[in-house]
Structures are given as C-alpha cells and as structure tokens.
C-alpha positions in Angstrom: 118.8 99.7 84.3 115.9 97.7 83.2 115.4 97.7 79.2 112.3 99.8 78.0 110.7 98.9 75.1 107.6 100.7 73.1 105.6 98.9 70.3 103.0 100.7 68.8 100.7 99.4 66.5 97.6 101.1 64.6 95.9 99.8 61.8 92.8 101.5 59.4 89.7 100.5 59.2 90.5 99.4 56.1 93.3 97.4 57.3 91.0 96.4 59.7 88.1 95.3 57.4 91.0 93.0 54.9 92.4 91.5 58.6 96.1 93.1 58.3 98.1 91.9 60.6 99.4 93.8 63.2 102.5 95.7 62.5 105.1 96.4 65.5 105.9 100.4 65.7 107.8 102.9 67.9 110.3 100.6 70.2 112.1 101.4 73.2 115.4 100.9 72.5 117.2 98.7 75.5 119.6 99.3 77.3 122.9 97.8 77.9 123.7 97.4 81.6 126.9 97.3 82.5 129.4 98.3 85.6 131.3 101.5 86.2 132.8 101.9 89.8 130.4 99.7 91.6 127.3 101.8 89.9 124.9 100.2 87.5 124.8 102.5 84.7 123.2 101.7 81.1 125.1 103.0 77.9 123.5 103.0 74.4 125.5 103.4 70.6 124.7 104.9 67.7 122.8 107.8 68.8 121.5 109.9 66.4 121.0 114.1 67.4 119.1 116.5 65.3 117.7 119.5 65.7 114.4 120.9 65.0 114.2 123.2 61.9 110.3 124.8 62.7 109.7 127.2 65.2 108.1 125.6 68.6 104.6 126.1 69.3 103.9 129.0 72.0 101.4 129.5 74.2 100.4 132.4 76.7 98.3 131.0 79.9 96.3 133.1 81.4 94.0 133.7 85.0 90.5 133.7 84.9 91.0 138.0 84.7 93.3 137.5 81.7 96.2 138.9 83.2 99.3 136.6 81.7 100.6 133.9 84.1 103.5 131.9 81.9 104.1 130.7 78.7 104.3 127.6 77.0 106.1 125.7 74.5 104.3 122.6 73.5 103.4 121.9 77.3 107.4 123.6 78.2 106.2 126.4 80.6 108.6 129.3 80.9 107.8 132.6 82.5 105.9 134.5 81.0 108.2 137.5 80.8 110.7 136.1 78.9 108.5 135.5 75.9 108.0 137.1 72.5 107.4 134.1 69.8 105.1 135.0 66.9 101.9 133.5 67.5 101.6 129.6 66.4 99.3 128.2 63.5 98.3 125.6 65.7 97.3 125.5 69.7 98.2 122.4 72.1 95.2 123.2 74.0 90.9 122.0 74.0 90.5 125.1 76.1 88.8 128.1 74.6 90.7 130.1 73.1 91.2 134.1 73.5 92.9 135.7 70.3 96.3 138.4 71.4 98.0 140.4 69.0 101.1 138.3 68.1 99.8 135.2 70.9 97.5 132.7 71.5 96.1 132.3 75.3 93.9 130.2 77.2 92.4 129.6 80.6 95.0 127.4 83.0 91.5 127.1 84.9 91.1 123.1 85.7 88.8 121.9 82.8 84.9 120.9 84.5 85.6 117.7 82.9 88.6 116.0 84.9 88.4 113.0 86.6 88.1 112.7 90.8 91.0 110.7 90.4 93.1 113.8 89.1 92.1 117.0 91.9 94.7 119.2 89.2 95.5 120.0 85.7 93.1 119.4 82.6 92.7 115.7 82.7 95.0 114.5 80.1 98.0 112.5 81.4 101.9 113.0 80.0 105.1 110.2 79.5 107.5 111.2 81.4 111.6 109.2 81.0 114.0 109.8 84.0 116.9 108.9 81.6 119.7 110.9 80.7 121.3 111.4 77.1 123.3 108.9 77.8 121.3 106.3 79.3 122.3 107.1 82.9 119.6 107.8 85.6 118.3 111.4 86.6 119.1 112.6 90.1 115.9 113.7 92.0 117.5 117.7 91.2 117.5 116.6 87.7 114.1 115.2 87.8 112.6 118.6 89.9 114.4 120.3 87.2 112.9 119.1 84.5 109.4 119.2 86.1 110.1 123.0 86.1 109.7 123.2 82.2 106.5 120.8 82.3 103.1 122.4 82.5 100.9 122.3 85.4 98.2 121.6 83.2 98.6 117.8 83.1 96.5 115.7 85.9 98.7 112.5 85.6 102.5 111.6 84.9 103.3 108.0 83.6 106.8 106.1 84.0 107.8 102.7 82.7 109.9 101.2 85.2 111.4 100.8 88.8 114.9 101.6 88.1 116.9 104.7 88.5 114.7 105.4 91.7 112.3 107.0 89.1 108.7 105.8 91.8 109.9 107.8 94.5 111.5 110.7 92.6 109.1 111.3 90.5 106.2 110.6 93.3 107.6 113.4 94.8 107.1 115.9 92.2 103.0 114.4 91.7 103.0 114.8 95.4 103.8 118.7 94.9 102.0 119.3 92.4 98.7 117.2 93.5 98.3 115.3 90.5 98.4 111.5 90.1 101.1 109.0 88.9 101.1 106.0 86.3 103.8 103.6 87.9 105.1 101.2 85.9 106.6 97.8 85.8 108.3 97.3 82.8 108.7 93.4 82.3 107.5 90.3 84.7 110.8 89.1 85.7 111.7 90.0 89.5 107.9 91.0 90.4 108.2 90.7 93.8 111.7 93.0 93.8 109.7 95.7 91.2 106.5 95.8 93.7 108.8 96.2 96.8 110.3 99.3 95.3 106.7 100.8 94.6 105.6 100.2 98.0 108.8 101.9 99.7 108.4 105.0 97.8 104.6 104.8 98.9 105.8 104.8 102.1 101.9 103.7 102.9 100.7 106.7 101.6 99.0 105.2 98.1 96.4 108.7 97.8 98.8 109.8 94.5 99.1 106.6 92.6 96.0 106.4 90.1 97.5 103.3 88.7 100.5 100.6 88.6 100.5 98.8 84.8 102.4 95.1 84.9 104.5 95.1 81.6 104.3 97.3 78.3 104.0 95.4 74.6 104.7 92.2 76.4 102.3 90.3 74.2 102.9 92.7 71.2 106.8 92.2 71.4 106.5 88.4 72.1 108.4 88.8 74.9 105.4 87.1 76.8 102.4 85.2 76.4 98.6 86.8 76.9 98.3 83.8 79.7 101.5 84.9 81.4 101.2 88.6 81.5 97.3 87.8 82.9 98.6 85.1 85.8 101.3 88.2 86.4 98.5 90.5 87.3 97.1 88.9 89.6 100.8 88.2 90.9 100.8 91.7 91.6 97.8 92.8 91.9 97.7 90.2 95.3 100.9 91.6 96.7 99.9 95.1 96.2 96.8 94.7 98.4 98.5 93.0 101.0 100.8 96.5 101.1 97.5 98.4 101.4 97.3 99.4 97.5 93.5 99.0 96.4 93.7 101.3 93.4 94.3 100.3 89.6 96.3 97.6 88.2 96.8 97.2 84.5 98.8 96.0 82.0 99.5 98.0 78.7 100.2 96.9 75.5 98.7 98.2 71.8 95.6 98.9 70.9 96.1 95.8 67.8 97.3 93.0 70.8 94.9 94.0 73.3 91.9 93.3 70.9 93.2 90.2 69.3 93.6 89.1 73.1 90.5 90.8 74.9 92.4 88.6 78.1 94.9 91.6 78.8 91.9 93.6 79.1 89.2 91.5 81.1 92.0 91.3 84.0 92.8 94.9 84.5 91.1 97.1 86.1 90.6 99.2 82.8 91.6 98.7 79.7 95.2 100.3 79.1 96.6 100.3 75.3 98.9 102.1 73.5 98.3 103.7 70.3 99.9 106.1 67.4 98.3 107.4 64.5 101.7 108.3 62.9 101.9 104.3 62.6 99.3 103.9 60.5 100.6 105.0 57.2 97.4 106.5 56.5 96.3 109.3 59.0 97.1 112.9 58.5 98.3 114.7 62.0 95.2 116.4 62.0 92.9 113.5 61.6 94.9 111.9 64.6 92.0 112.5 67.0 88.9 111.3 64.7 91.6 107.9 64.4 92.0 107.0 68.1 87.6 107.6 68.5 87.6 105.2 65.3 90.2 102.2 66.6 88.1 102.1 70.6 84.9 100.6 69.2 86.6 98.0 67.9 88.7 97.0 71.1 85.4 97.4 72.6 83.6 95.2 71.0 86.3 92.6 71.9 85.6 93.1 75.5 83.6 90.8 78.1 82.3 94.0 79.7 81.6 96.2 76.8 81.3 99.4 79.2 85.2 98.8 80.5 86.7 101.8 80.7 89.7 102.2 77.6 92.5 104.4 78.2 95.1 105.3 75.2 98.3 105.4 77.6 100.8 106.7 75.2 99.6 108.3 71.7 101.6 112.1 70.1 103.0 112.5 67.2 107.0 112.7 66.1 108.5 116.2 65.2 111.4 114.8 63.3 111.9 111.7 61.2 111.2 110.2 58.2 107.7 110.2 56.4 105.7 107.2 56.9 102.8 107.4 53.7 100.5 110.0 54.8 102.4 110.7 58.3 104.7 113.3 58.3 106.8 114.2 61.2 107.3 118.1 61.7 106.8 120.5 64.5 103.6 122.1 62.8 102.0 118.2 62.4 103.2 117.0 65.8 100.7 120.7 67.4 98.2 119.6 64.6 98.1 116.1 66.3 98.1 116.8 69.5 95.3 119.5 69.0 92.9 117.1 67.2 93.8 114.4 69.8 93.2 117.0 72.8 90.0 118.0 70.6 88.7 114.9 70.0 89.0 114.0 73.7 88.0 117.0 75.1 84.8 115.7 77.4 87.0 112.6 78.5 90.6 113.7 79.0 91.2 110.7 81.8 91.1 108.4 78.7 94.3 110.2 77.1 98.4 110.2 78.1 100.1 111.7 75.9 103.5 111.2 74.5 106.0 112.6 75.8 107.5 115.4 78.0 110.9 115.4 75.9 112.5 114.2 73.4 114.6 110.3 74.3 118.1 111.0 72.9 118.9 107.9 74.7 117.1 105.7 72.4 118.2 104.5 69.2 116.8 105.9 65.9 116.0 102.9 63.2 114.7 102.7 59.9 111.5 100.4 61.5 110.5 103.7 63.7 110.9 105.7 60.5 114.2 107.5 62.5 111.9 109.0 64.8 112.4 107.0 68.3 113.8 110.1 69.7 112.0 113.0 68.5 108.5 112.7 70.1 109.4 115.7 72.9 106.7 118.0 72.7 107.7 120.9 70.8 110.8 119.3 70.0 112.3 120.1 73.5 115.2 118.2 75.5 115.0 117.8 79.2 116.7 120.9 80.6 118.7 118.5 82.9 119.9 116.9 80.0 
C-alpha cells in the first residue's frame, strides 16, 4: 500500500499581512508495507482509540411532502425508523430548514445550485479512505458497506490513491449512485503503473470521473518540487488522453503552497487546494466558512487567469483532540464548522469536499496534528466495516 499523507496549512490574514510562513498541518500518517502470505498488507503502531463523549448530530430527511425518508448522523444515514435522538443544536445542512418536535429536517431534494458535472446530491463533495483499522485494504463488501451509512446527499466522492483496488471499488458505488468520483494519485513515482489502474477500472467508460489529481502536499511536504509535480501533469495528463480521458486533471496541495507557487495551479485544469480552519490557531468552528471565502482571494490573486476555478478539496473540522488556540475539537464545533462551511458555500457547492466520511483509526495521532489525525469522521463515526 502506497503511503498517504495530508498537510494542511491555513494562515490569517494577519499572518498573511506579517508574511508567516507556512506551517505543515494534518498529515497522513504512512504506511508500512510489508509481506504476509504473498499479500501486500500495510501495518501501522501506536494507534491511538477514543471515543466520542457528545452526542452525534441527527438529522431527519424528508420528501418534498414531508413524509420522513431516513435519518442522519453527521452525513451517517440510518433508517429513519430506528431513530429517536433529541434534536441537535447545530444542522449539517445549507438546505432550509423545517422545525419537528424533538428533530431537525430538511429537503433531500437536489439543491438548484449543483454543478452539470454532479446529476445527484447537493453539490458538495466527501473524502472517502478504503483502509481498515489496521491499515489493511477494504473488500468491495466492505466498501458497499460502508457506502450504506454515507448520505445520498453528496454529488462527488474523493480517494487518494490506486492501491487496495480502491478506483474500481469505489467507482462502482459512484456508478450506483450516479454521482462523480475524485481519483487520486498519491505520489509521482510509478505514473505510468498508477494511470494504468485508473484506466482499467474505467473500463473506457470515463462519464463518472469528474477529476484525477497527480500528488497531494507534494510541494507542501517537500516531497517534490513545484517543477516536478507540473512536468508530472502533463505526464499524465498525456497518457490519460491517449486512454480516451478528456476530463480534469489536477494536482492538490494547500491552500499556503499553491499561492506561493501559482505553477501547481496554472497547469491544472482548476485550481485544487486543501485547507483547514482548525489549523489556523485563530478561527472559531463557526467562523470556518467566512475563513475559507477570506484565504481564495488571495490564491486568486496569485493566478495567471484570475477567473480559474478554486476548489477546497479537503476542509472539516476534528471532533476529538487537543485544542489548537482558538480551535477546539468537539462534536458540537466539528456541526458548527461544517454548517458555516456548507453555509458559506451554499450557491457554489462544486467548490467544497469535505473531510471525511469516518474517522482514520489507521493513522497515527501526534502532538504536530494536535492528536487529532484520526478523529475528523463526521459525527465521530467509524466505518461500519471496520
């Protein structure tokens, strides 16, 4: 298994006015590959469990006749007759919303505002990990299984990497569901290996994949340069066409690398960068929103073409961890972010994934990701295939 690696970095515009530099956040912990029976499986040490100690978030979605459809947990749908959770102080949802005795509901109807490129869900895009607990990779059953407790409501699913057969697995769950995926390649070594896997899980059918992103915090990491992850797009952009792929091709990194090298940007096909409030120091969960619409404008203004579309491919908040300043993870702040993110975003949805769909007990916690690296599961949930 390929390592994963996230590196998040957010500054103030105060930090931005005194020229701050950049401060690396939120890593994927890697993986250790190693051999068991012939099968390449990838352990990791030192994991750290906890449990969440507020009540989830639950939500009731309803038809356009208000008769109740399911419920959700943070974006974990269950059905709707098995609920009866007090109603939350906070809503995961820009919909309007309908006041019930006890519960908070909401139109499932597909907001007016998605993009062509996503015919299902709201807009907003989710982080999905095929991993297990212990590293291993998730089964296809697994995957489905998992998919079960994830809400319809979301138009795109991203994924990192071309291992554990996660493009095709997960493809066929987007195909299901008729939404759009984020495929990933993870680092530039073995391109040519990493696009051959995308295009056999394609299987020439290219109609669900909204984009494929070369590398994550490559340049952020210094794990490569901005000139190498740049010639690397066009490595892959050229053998993607030549399999009949015509769609997006990106690579990611933060919001902080990306503007102090505009490159990464000017050769995608939009500009792809991560971002976390929680990483600032500074930004209360509920001012997460108004913080993403502050740090754009000035990527933006780094840009050659100053109308390139920006997406935010990985921003949420942690429900467990230690403080950092003004950021404090808890169940009630992680809702309170994700509403003002959902909020503040609310007429462009396509520029928003959201992370994640479950918590990562297969990362390692550490004191430089505030011991949150595994709790950023909506709602606090684990992935029911474990």
């Amino acid at each position: 298994m390929k390592s994963t690696t996230f590196a998040i970095t957010a500054i103030s515009l105060l930090q931005l006015a005194a020229a701050q530099p950049s401060r690396r956040r939120h890593v994927h912990n890697p993986h250790q590959v190693v051999k068991k029976d012939g099968n390449v499986v990838a352990t990791v040490v030192n994991t750290i469990y906890a449990e969440p100690t507020d009540a989830p978030q639950v939500i009731v979605y309803v038809d356009q006749a208000g008769n109740p459809v399911s419920t959700t947990t943070e974006g974990i749908a269950v059905p709707a007759s098995t609920a009866a959770v007090p109603a939350p102080a906070a809503v995961e949802s820009v919909a309007p919303l309908v006041q019930a005795p006890a519960l908070v509901t909401y139109s499932a109807t597909p907001a007016s505002t998605s993009p062509v490129s996503a015919p299902a869900g709201n807009g907003f895009g989710l982080v999905y990990s095929p991993y297990n607990g212990d590293g291993t990779c998730k089964t296809l059953s697994q995957v489905q299984t998992d998919f079960k407790s994830i809400s319809t409501d979301y138009s795109l699913i991203r994924t990192y990497g071309t291992d554990c057969n996660q493009v095709e697995n997960v493809l066929t769950v987007v195909k299901a569901r008729k939404i759009k995926l984020f495929a990933g390649m993870f680092n530039l070594g073995g391109l040519e290996a990493q696009v051959a896997t995308i295009v056999s899980a394609a299987q020439g059918d290219w109609s669900h994949f909204e984009t494929i992103s070369v590398g994550n915090e490559l340049v952020n990491s210094g794990s490569a340069s901005a000139a190498q992850v740049v010639a690397a797009i066009g490595t892959v952009r050229g053998l993607l066409k030549t399999a009949g792929y015509t769609g997006n091709v990106v690579t990611v990194d933060t919001l902080v690398a990306a503007r102090n090298n505009p490159e990464l940007c000017n050769a995608s096909d939009f500009c792809a960068v991560n971002c976390h409030p929680f990483f600032d120091g500074n930004v209360a969960a509920s001012d997460s929103g108004k913080f993403l619409s502050t740090q754009i404008p000035t990527l933006q203004d780094k840009l050659s073409n100053k109308n390139q579309k920006i997406v935010i491919t990985e921003t949420g908040w942690p429900w467990s961890g230690n403080s950092n300043g003004a950021a404090i993870p808890s169940l009630s702040n992680q809702a309170s972010a994700l509403q003002s993110i959902k909020s503040a975003f609310s007429s462009n949805p396509g520029s928003i994934i959201l992370f994640t769909a479950f918590n990562d007990r297969w990362k390692k916690n550490s004191a430089s990701q505030f011991g949150a690296e595994q709790f950023w599961g909506m709602g606090g949930a684990n992935p029911p295939s474990g």
